[in-house]
C-alpha positions in Angstrom: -62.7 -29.5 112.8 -65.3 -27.4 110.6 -64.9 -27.4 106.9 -64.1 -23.7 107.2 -61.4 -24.3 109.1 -59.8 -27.0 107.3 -60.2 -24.7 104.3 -58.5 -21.9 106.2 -55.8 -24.4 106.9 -55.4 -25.9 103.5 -54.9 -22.0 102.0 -52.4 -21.2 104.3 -50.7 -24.3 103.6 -51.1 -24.0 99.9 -49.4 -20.6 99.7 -46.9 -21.2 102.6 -45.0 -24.5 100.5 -45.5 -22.6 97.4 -43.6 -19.3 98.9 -40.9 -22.0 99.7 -41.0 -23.6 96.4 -40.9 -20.7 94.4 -38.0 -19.0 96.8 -35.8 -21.8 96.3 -36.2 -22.1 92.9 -35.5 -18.5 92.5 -32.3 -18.5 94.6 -31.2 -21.5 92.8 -31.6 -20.1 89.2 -29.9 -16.5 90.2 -27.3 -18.1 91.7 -26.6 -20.5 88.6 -27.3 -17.1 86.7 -24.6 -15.5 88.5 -22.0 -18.3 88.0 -22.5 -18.6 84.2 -22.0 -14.5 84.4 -18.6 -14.7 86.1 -16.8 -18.0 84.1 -18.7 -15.9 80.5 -19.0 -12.5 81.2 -19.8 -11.8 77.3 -23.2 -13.7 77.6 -24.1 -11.7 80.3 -27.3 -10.3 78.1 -28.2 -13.6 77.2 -28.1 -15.3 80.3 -30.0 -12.0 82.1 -32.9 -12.4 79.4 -33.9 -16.1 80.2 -33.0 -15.6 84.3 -35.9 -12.9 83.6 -38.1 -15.4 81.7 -37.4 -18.4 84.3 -38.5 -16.2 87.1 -41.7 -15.3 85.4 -42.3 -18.8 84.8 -41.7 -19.4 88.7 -43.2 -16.6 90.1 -46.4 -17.8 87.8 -46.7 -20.9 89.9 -47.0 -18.9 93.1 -49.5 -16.5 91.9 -51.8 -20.3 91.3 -51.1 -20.8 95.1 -52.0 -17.7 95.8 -55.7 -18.0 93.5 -55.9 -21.4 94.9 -55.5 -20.2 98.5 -58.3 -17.3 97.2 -60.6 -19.6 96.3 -60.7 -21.6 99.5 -61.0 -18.8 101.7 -64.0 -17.5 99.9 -66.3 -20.4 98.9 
């Protein structure tokens, strides 16, 4: 293979696993978000600010894929 193919190949891998990543972390944290919301529903605020937070974290390590990915495409 050409090394512009194996780059080609390396970003679409690099974004693909961390789409899945990220998606299960998400689903993971909401759904533990949703579970502390129904035993406490008084922390509801609390628990809805850091789900928020978490997610930005998480969706931070996608956006790297995604520069990552970027940067291999384009050398």
């Amino acid at each position: 293979m050409e090394a512009t193919a194996l780059a080609y190949l390396g970003a679409g891998l690099s974004i693909g696993v961390a789409a899945f990543g990220t998606g299960i972390g998400m689903g993971f944290m909401v759904g533990k978000t949703v579970e502390g919301i129904a035993r406490q529903p008084e922390a509801l605020e609390d628990l809805r600010t850091t789900m928020i937070i978490g997610i930005a974290f998480i969706e931070a390590l996608a956006l790297y894929a995604l520069v990552i990915s970027f940067l291999l495409i384009f050398k």
